[in-house]
N, C-alpha and C positions, 0 to 999 in steps of 0.2 A: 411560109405563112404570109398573108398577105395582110398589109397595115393601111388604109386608107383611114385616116381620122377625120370625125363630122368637121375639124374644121383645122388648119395644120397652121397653128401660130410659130412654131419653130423655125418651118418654112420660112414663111416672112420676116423674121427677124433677120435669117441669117442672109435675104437681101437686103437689110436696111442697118444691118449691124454698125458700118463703119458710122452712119449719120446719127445712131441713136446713143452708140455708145461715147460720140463724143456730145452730146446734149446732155446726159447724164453727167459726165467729166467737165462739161463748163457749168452742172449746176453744184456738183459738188465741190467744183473751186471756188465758186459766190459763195456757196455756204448759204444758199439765201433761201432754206428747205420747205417755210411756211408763208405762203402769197407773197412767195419770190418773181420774179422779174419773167419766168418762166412761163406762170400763170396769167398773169397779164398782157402777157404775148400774144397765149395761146385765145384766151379769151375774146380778144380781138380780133384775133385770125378768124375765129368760130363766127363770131358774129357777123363778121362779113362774107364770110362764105355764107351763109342765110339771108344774110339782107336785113338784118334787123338791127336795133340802137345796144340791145345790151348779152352781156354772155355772163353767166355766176357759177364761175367754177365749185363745186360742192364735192362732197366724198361720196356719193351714190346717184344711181338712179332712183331709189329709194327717194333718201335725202331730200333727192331736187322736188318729188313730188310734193313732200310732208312740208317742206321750205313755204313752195310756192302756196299750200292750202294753208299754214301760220301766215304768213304774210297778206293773203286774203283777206284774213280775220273770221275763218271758217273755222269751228270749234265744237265744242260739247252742245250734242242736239240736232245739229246740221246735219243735213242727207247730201252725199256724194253719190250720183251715177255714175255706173264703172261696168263694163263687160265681165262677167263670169267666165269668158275665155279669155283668159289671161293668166300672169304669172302673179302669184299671191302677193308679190312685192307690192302691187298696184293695191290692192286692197290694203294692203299693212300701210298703208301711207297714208291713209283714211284714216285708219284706225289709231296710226300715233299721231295725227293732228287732232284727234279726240272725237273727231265725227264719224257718222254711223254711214260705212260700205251698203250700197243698194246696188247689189248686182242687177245684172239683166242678162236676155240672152243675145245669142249671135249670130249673124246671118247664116246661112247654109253654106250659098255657094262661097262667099271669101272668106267666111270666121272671121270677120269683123263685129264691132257692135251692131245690136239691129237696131236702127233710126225707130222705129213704132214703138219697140220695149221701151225704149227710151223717155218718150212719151208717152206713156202708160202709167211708168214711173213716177213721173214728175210729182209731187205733193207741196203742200204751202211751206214742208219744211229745207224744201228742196235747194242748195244754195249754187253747184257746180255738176259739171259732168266732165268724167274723164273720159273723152275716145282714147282705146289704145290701135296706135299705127301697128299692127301685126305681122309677123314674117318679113316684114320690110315693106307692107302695103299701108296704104292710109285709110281711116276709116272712111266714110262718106259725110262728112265736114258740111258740107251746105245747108242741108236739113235739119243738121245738128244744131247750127248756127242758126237758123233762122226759130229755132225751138226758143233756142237760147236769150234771142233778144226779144220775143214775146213773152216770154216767163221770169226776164230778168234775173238770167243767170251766170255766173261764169265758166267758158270753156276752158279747161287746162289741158293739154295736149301729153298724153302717154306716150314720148317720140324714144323709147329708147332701143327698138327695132327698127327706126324709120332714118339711120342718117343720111342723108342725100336723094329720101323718095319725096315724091310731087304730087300735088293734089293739083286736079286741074291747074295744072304750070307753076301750082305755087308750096315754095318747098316744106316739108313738112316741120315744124318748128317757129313757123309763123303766122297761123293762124287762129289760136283761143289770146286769152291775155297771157299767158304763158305757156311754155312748153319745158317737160324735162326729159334729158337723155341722160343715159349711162352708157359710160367707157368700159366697162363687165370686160376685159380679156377678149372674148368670145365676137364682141359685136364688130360691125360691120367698119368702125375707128372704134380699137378698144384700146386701154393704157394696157401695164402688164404688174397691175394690181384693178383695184376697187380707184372707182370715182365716177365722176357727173357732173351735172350741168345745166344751167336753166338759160333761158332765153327767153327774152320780152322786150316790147319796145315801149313798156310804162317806165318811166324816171322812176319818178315814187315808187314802185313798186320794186325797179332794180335796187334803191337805194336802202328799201327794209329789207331785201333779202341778203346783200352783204351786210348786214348789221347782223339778221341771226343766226347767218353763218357760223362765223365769227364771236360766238360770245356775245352779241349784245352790244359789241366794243366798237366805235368810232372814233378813238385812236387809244393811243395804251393805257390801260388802267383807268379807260373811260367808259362807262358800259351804260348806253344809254335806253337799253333795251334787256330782259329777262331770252338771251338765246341759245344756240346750241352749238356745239364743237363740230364743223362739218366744213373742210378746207379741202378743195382738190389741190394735191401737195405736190410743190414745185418739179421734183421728177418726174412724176405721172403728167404733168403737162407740158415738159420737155419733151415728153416721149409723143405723147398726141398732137404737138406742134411738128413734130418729122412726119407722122403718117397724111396728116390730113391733106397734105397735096397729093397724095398719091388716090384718095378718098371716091372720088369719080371715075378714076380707070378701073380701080377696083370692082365699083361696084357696076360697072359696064362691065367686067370681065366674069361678075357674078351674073348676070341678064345673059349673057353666051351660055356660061354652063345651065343654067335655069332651061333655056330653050333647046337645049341641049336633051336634054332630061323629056322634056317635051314633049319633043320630037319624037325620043324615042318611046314615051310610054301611051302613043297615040294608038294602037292597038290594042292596049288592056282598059278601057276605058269600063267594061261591063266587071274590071275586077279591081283596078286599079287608078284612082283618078287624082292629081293633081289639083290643092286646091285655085279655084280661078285667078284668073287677071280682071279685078275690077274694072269697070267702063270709066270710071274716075279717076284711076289712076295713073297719071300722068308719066311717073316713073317709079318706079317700081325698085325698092332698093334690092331685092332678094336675100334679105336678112337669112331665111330659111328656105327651105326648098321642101313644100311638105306635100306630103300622097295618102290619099284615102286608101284605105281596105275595106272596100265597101260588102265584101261576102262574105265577115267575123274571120281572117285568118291573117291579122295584124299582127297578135303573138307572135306566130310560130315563122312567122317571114323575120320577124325584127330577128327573133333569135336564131335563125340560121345565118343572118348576114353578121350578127355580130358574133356570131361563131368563127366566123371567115375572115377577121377581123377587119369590117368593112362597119365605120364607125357611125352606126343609124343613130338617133334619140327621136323621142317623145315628148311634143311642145303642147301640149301638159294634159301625164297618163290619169290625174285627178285631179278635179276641176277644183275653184278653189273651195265651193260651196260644199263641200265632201270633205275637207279637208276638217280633220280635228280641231286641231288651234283656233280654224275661224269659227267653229260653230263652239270653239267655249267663250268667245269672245262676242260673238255676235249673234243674235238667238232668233230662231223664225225658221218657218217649212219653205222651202226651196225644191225649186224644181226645173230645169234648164231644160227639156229634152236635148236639142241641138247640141246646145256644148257638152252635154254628155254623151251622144251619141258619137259623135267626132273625138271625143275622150277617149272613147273603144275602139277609134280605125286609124289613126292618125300615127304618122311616121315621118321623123326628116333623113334626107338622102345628103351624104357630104356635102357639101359646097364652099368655098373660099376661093378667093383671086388665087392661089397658087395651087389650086387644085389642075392636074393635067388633062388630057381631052382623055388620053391610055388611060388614065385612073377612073374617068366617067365611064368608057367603055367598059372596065372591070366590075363597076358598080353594077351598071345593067345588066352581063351579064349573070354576077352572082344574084342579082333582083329575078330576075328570070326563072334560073334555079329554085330558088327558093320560093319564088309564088308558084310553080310546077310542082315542087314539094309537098307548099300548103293544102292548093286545090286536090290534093291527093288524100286529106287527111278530113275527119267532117268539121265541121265549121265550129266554133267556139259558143 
């Protein structure tokens, strides 16, 4: 049977075992579990591989979003712009800082936000917009921006697909007044639990987000602020202070296989298409590696590969606006075509720095097989 997983964290561990397993063992000998010495390391490290003044280690991707829109001072009433091609987290971060999700849709060719929806959008109640960096691509940032400082708004940056991609040369995580990532296992620097992370180069603004981190507290039993329990906990940032030098080869070794993939589904293009390479984007982190099934026969391809055990997903088979939860929470006729149309073709292909060239070669050929299959069968 054949095992290729969407993304082989095992792998990598067991080349980085000796350096992580003692970072673990020097944090468990400080003893020092909660915004120990670990965190503040890593913190730094982060911020300077960005370029930017501040890093706020948090327990989510989530978290960092919901942090950075409290700290705002965006609340009950306020409208958040946000893609509807995205992962519901993004919307739930709206939704527990108490403000009201305004989806929009997304562009075709990248499945990024669409810059016009966005402006469409906008209303007097309007106070932020979240571009999410998708698959490892960045949104298109400049017209965002320029929206932004004509309507007086703030951009927060959904970076938690994006660590180490580049918007016209400038990395992504530095350009709204904030940006948050998540360490998810899964991502491109993940820990091996939950955490996260924000990034700004506002003082004041770094200085209110470790306050609501943290309880509100500015030192013990001093709580100068109403906040919330949300600590990227000293292991998890021992373990993402070993990865992150490695962070760049990585994701160079992910742009190989991406190109890789390419290359070779350069001939299925009237059945199979890859979504683009932005003209913006500078680099490209390749979070995901995603292909249309532009001729309804996405099913039945995903489930012959992952029949073969060749580890596909679906980055995301329902959009968030279809989604239950959000519509008992948030109420209004929605209508996306795009990101729903991409909802019904959309499939990611392995990818990881320690995935092999022989393992890509296996992919494609079971991809092969099984779109021969599908086109064998009528369309869905």
């Amino acid at each position: 049977m054949i095992t290729i997983p969407l993304v082989n964290l095992a792998r990598q561990y067991q080349k980085l075992a000796p350096e992580i397993d003692r970072a673990i063992h020097d944090t468990c000998t400080r003893a020092d579990f909660i915004l120990g010495r670990a965190v503040t390391a890593f913190e730094s490290a982060f911020a300077e591989y960005l370029g930017v003044r501040h890093c706020v280690g948090v327990a989510s991707g989530t978290d960092a979003l919901h942090l950075i829109l409290r700290a705002l001072g965006i609340g009950a009433g306020d409208e958040v712009i946000l893609p509807a091609n995205t992962f519901i987290a993004t919307a739930q971060a709206v939704w527990c800082a108490g403000a009201i999700p305004v989806l929009v849709d997304c562009d075709e060719k990248t499945a990024t936000i669409d810059v016009a929806a966005v402006e469409a959008a906008v209303t007097s109640r309007t106070r932020a917009i979240v571009p999410v960096h998708l698959y490892g691509q960045p949104a298109d940032m400049n017209p965002i921006a320029a929206l932004a400082r004509e309507r007086g708004l703030q951009i927060v940056e959904d970076a938690a697909q994006a660590h180490g991609a580049a918007y016209r040369g400038r990395k992504c995580g530095t350009l709204g007044v904030a940006a948050a990532f998540s360490f998810y296992p899964g991502k491109n620097l993940g820990a091996y639990g939950d955490g996260g992370a924000i990034t700004t180069n506002d003082d004041g603004l770094a200085e209110e987000l470790r306050l609501l981190r943290n309880l509100g507290s500015s030192a013990k039993y001093v709580h100068t602020r109403m906040g919330f329990n949300s600590r990227l906990d000293s292991i998890q940032a021992a373990i993402l202070a070993v990865k992150l030098p490695h962070l760049d080869a990585w994701n160079e070794r992910r742009r190989e296989l991406a190109d890789r993939y390419r290359s070779a589904l350069g001939g299925t293009a009237a059945r199979l298409q890859p979504i683009e390479h932005a003209p913006w984007t500078s680099r490209h982190a390749c979070h995901l590696f995603v292909v249309r099934s532009v001729d309804g026969h996405r099913d039945p391809i995903v489930q012959a590969l992952l029949a073969r055990g060749i580890g596909v997903g679906v980055h995301y088979p329902i959009p968030i606006h279809q989604q239950e939860g959000f519509n008992r929470e948030v109420h209004g006729e929605y209508s996306f075509p795009v990101t729903e149309r991409l909802a019904s073709q959309i499939f990611s292909l392995p990818l990881c720095p320690d995935l092999r060239d022989d393992e890509v070669d296996v992919v494609l050929e079971e991809l092969g097989a099984a779109l021969d299959a599908a086109m064998a069968m009528p369309p869905a």
